[in-house]
DSSP file (Angstrom, degrees, kcal/mol; ACC not computed):
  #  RESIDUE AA STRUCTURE BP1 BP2  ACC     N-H-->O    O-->H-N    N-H-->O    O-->H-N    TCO  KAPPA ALPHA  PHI   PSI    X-CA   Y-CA   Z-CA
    1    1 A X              0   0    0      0, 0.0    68,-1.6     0, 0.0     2,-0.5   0.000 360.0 360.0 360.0 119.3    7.4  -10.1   -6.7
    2    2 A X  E     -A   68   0A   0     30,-0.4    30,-0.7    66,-0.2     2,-0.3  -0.914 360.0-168.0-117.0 128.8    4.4   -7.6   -5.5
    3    3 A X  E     -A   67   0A   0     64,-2.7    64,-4.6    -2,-0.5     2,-0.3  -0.745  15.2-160.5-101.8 150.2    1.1   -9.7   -3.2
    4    4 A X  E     +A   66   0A   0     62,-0.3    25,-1.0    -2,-0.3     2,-0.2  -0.885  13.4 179.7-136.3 166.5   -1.4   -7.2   -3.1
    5    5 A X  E     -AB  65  28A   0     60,-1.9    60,-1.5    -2,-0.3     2,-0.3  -0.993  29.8-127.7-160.9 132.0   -4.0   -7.7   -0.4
    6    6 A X  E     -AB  64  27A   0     21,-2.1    20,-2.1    -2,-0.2    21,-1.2  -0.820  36.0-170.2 -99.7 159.6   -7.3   -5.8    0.7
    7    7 A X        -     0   0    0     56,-1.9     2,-0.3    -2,-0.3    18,-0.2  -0.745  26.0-107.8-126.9 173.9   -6.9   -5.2    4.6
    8    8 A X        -     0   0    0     16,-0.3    54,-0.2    -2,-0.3    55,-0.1  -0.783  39.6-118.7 -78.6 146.1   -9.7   -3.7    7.4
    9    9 A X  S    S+     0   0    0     -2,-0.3     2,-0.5    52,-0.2    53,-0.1   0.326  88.4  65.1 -85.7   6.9   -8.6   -0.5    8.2
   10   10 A X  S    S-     0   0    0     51,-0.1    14,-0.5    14,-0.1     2,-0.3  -0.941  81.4-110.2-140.8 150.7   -8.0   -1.2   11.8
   11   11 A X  B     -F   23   0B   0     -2,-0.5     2,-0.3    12,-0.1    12,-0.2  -0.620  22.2-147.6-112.2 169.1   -5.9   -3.2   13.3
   12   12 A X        -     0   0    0     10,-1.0    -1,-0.1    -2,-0.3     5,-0.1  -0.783  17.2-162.3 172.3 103.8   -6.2   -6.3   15.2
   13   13 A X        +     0   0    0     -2,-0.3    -1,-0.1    10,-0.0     9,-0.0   0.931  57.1 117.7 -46.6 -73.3   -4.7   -8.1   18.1
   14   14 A X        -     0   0    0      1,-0.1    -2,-0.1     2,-0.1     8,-0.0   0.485  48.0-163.6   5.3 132.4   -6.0  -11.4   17.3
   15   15 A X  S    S+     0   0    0      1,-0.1     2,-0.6     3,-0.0    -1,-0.1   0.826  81.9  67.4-129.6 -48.9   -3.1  -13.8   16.7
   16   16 A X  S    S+     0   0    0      2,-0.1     2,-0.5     0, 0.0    -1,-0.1   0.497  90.1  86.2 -72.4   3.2   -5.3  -16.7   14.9
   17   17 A X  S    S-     0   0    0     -2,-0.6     2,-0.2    -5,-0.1     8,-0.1  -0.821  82.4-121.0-113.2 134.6   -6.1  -14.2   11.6
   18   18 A X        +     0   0    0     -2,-0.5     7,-2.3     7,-0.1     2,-0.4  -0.363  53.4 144.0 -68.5 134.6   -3.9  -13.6    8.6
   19   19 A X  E     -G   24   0B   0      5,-0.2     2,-0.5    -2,-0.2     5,-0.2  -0.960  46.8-110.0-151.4 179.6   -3.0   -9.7    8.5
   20   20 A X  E >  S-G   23   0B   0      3,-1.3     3,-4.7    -2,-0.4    -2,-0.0  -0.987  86.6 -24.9-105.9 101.8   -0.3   -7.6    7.6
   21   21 A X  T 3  S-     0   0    0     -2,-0.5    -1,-0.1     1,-0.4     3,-0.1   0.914 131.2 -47.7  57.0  37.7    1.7   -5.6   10.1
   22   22 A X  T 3  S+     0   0    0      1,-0.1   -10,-1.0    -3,-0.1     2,-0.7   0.262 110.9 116.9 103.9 -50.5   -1.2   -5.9   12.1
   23   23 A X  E <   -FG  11  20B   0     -3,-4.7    -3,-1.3   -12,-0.2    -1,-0.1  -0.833  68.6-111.2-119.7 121.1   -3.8   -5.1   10.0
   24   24 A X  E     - G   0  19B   0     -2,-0.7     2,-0.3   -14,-0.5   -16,-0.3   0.157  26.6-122.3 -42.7  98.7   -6.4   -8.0    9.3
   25   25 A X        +     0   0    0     -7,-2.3   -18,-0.2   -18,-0.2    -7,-0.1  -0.232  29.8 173.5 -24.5  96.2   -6.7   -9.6    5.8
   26   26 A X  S    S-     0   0    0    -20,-2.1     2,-0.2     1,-0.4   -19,-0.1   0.896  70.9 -34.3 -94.7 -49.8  -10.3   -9.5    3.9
   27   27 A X  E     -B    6   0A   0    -21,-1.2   -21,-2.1     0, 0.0    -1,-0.4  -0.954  57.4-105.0-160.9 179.4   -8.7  -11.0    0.7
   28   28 A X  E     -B    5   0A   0     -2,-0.2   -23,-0.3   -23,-0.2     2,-0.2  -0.918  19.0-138.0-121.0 149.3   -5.8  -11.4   -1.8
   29   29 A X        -     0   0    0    -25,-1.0     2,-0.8    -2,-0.3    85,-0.1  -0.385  31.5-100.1 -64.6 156.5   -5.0  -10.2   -5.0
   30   30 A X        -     0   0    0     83,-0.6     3,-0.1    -2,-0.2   -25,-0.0  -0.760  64.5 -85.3 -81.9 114.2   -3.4  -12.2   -8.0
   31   31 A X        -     0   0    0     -2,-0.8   -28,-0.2     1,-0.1    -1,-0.1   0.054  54.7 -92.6 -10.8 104.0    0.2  -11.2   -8.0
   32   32 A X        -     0   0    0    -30,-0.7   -30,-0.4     4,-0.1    -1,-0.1  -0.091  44.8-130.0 -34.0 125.3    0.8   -7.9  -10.0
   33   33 A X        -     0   0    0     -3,-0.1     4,-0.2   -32,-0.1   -31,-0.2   0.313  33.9 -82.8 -49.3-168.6    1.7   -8.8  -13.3
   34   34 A X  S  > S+     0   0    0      3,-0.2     4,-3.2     2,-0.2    -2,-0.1   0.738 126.7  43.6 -50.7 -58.8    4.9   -7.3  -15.2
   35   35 A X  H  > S+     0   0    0      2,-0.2     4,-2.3     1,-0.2     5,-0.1   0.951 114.8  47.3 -82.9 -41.7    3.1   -4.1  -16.2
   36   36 A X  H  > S+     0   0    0      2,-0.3     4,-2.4     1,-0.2    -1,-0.2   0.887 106.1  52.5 -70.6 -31.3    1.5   -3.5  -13.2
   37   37 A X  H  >>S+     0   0    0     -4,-0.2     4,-1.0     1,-0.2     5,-0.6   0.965 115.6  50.3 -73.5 -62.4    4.3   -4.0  -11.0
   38   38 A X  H  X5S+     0   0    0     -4,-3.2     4,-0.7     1,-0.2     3,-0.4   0.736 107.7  52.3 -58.1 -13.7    5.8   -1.4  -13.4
   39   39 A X  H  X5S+     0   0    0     -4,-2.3     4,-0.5     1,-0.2    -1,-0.2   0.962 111.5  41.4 -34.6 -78.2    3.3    0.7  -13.1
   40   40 A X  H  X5S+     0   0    0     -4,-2.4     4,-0.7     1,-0.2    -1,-0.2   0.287 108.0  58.4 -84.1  24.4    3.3    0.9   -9.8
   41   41 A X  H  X5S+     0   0    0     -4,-1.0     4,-1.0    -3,-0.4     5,-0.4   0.356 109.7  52.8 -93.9 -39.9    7.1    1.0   -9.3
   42   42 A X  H  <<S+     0   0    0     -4,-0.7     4,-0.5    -5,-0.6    -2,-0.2   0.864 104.7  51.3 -76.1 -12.1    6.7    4.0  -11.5
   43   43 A X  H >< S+     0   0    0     -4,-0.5     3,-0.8     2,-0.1    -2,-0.2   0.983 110.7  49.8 -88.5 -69.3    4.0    5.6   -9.2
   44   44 A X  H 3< S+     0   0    0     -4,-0.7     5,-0.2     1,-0.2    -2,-0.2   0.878 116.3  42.6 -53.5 -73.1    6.3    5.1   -6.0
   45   45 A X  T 3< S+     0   0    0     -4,-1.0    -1,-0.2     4,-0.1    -2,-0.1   0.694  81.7 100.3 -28.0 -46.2    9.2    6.7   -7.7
   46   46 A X    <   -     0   0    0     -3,-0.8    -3,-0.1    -4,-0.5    -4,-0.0   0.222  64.7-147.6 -43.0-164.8    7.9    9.4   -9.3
   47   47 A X  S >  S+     0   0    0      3,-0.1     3,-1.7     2,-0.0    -1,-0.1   0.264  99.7  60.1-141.6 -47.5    8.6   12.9   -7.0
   48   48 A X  T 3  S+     0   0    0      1,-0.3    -2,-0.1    53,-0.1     3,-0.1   0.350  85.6  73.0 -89.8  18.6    5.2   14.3   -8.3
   49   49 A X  T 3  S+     0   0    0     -5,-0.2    53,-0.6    -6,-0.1    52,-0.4   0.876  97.9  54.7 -85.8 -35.1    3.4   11.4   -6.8
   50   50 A X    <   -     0   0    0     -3,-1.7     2,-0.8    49,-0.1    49,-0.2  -0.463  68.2-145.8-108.1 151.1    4.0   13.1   -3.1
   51   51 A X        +     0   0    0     47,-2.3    47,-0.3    -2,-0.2    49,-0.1  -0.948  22.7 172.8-111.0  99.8    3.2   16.8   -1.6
   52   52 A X        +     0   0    0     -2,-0.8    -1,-0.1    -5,-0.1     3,-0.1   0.381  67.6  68.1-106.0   0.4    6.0   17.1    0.5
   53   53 A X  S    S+     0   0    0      1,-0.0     2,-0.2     0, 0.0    -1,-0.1   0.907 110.4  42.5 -57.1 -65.9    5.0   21.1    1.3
   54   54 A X        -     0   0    0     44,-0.1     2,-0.3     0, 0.0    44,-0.2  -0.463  67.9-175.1 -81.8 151.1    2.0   19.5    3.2
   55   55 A X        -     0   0    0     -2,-0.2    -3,-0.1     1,-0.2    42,-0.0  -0.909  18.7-156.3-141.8 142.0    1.4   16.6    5.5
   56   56 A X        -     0   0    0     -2,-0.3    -1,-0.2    27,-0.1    42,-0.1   0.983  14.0-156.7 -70.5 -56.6   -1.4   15.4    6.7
   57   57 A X        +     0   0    0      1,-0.2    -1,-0.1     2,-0.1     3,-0.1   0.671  39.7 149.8  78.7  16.7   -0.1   13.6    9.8
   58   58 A X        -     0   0    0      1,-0.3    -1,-0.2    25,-0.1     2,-0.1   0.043  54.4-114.2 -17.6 144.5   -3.1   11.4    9.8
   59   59 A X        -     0   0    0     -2,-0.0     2,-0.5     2,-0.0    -1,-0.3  -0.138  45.6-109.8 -70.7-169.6   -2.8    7.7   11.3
   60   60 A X        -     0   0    0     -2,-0.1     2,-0.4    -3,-0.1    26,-0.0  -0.977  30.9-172.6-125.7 142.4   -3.5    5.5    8.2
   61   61 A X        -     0   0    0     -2,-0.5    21,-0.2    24,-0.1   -52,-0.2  -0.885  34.1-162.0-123.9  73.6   -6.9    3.6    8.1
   62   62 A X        -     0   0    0     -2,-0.4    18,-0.3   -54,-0.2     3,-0.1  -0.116  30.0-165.6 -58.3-161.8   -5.6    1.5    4.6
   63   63 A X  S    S+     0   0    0     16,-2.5   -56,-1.9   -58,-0.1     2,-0.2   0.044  76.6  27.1-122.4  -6.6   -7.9   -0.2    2.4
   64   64 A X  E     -AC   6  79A   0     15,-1.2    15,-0.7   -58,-0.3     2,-0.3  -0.889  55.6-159.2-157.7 159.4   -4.9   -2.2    0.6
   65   65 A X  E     -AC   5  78A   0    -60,-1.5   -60,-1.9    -2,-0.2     2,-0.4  -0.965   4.4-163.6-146.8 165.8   -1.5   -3.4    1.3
   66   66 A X  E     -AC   4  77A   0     11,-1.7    11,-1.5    -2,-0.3     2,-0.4  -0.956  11.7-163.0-130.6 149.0    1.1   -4.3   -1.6
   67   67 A X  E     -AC   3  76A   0    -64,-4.6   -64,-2.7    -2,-0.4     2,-0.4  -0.877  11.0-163.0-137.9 115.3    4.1   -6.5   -0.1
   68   68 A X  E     -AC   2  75A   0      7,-1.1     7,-2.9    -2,-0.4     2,-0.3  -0.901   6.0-167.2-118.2 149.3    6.8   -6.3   -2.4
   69   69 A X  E     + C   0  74A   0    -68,-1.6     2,-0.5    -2,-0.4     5,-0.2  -0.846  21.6 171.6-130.3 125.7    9.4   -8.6   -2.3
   70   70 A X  S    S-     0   0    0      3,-1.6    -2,-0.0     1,-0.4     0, 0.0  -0.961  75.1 -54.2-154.8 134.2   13.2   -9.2   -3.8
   71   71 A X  S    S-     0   0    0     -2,-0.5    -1,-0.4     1,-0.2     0, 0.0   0.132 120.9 -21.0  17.2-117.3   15.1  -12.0   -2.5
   72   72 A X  S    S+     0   0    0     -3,-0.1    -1,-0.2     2,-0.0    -2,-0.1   0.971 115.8 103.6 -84.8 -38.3   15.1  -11.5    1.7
   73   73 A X        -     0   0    0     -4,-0.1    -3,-1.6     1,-0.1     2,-0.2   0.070  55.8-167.9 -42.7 141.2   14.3   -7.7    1.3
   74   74 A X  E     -C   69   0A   0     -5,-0.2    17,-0.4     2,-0.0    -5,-0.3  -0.773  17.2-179.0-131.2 111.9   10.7   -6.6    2.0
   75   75 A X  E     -C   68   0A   0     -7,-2.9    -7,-1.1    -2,-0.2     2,-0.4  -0.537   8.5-161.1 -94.4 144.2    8.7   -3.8    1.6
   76   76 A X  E     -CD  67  89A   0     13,-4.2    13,-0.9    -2,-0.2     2,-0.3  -0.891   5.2-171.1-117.4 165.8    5.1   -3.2    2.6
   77   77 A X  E     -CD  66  88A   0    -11,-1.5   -11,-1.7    -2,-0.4     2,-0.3  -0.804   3.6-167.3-144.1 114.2    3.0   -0.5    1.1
   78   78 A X  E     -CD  65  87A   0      9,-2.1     9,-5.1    -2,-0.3     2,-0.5  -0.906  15.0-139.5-111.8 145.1   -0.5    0.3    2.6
   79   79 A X  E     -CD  64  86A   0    -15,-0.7   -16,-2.5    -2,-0.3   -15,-1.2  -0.948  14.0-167.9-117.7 125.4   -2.8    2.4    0.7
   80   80 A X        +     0   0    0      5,-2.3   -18,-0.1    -2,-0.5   -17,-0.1  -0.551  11.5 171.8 -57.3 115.8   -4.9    5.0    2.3
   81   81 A X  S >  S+     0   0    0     -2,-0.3     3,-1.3     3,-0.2    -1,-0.1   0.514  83.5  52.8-116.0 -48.6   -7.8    6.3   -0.7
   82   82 A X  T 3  S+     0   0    0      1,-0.3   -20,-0.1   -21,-0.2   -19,-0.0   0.839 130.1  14.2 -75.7 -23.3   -9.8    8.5    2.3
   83   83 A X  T 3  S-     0   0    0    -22,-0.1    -1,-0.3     2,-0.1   -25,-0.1  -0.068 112.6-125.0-115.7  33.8   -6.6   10.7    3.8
   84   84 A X    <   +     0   0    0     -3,-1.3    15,-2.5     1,-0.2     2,-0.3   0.636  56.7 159.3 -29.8  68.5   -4.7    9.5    0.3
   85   85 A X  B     -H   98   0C   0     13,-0.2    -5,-2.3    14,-0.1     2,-0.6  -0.893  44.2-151.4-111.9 151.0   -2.2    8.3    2.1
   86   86 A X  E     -D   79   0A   0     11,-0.6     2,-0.6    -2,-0.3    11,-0.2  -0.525   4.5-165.6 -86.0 131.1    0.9    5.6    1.9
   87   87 A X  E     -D   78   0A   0     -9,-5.1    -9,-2.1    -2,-0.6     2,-0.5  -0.699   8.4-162.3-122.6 105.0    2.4    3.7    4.8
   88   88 A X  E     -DE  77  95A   0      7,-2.9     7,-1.9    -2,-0.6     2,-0.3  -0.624   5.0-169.6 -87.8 142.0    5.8    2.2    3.8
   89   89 A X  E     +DE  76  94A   0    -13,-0.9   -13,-4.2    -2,-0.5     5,-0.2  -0.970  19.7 153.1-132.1 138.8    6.7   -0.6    6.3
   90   90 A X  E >   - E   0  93A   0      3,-1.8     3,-0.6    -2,-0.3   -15,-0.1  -0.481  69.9 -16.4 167.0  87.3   10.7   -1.9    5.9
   91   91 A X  T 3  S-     0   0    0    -17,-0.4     3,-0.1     1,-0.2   -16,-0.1   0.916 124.6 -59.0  71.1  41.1   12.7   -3.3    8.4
   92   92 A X  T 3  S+     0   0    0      1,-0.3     2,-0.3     0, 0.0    -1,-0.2   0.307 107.8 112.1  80.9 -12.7   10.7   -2.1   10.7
   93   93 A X  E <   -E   90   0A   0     -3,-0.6    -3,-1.8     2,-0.0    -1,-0.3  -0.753  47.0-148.2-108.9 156.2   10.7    1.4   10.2
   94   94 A X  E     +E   89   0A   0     -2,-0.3     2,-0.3    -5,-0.2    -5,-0.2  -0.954  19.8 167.7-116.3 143.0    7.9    3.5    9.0
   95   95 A X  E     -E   88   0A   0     -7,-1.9    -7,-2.9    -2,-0.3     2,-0.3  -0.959  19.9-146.6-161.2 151.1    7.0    6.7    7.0
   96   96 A X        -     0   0    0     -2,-0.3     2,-0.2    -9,-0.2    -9,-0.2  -0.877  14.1-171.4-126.5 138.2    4.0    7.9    5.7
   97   97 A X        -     0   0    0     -2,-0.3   -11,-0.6   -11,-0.2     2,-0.3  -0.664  20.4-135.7-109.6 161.3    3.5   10.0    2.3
   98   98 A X  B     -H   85   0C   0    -47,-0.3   -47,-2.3    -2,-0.2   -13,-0.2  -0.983  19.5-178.1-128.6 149.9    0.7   11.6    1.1
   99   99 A X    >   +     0   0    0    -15,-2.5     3,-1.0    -2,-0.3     4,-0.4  -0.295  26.4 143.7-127.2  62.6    0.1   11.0   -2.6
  100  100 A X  G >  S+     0   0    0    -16,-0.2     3,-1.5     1,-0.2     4,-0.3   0.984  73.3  62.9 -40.9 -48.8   -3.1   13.1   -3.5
  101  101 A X  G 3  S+     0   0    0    -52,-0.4    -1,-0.2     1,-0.3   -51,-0.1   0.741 114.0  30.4 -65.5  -8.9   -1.4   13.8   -7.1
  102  102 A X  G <> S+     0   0    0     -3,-1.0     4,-2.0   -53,-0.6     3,-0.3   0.120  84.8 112.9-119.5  23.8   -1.4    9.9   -8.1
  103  103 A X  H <> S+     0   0    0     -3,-1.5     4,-1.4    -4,-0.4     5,-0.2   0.769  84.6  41.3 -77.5 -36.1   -4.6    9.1   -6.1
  104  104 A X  H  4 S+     0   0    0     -4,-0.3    -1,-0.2     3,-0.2     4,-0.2   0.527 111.3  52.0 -84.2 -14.1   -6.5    8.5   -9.6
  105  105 A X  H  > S+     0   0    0     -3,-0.3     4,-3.6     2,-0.1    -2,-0.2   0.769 119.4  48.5-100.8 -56.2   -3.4    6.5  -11.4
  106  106 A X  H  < S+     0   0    0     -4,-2.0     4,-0.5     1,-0.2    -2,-0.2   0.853 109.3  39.8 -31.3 -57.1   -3.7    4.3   -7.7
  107  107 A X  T  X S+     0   0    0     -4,-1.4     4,-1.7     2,-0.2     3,-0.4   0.796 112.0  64.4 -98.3 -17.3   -7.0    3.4   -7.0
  108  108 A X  T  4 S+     0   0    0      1,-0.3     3,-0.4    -5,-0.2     5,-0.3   0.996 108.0  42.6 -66.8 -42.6   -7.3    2.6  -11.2
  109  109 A X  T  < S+     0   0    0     -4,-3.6    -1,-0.3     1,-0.2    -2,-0.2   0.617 114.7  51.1 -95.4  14.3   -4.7   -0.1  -10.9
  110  110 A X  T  > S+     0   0    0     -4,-0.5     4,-0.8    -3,-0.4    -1,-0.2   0.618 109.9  48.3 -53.8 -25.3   -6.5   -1.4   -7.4
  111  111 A X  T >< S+     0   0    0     -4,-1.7     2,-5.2    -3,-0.4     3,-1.6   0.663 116.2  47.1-101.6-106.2  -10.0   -1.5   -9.1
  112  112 A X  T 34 S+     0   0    0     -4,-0.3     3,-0.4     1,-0.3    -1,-0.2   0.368 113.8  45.7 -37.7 -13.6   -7.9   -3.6  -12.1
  113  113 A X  T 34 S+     0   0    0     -2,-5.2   -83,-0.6     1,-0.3     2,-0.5   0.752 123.6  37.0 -90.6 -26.0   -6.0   -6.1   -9.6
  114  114 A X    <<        0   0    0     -3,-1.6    -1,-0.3    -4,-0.8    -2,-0.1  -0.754 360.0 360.0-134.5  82.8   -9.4   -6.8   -7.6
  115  115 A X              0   0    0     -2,-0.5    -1,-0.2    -3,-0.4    -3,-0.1   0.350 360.0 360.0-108.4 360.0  -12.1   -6.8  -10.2
């Protein structure tokens, strides 16, 4: 099960506000469908999604979070569009990609989940 979610890009003490890891809710998406959760399972996977020569080493500002889900396992994914970066969140640990080469493949199935 993948929630998508648009977030504010900073985050936010405030304990009365729904957020993510921190970072304040604006709205929700309709559950990624079938294809779009394969889609973007295929985006994540890929090798030629990441530049792993370079890294920015940027903080992450997202605009989006995906929270994907399988029985108790949880994953978060926030997406970055202005340093095109990911921030996977998972058990607490973090690691940040940057995925310049799928940045167009990305933000087309964000603009189709939140139109």
């Amino acid at each position: 099960r993948a929630l998508p979610y648009k977030v504010k890009p900073q985050k936010s003490k405030e304990q009365d506000i729904k957020n993510i890891s921190g970072y304040p809710v604006i709205s929700e998406g309709p559950a990624l469908t079938p294809d779009q959760l394969d889609r973007f399972k295929t985006i994540l996977l890929d090798e030629k999604t990441y530049d792993f020569k370079w890294a920015k080493k940027a903080f992450v500002f997202p605009d989006y979070a995906v929270v994907l889900k399988k029985g108790d396992a949880e994953l978060i994914v926030f997406i970055d569009f202005y340093r095109k970066e990911l921030l996977f969140i998972s058990d607490g640990k973090e690691l940040i990609e940057d995925f310049d080469n799928a940045e167009k493949q990305v933000k087309s199935l964000m603009d189709e989940i939140f139109k």
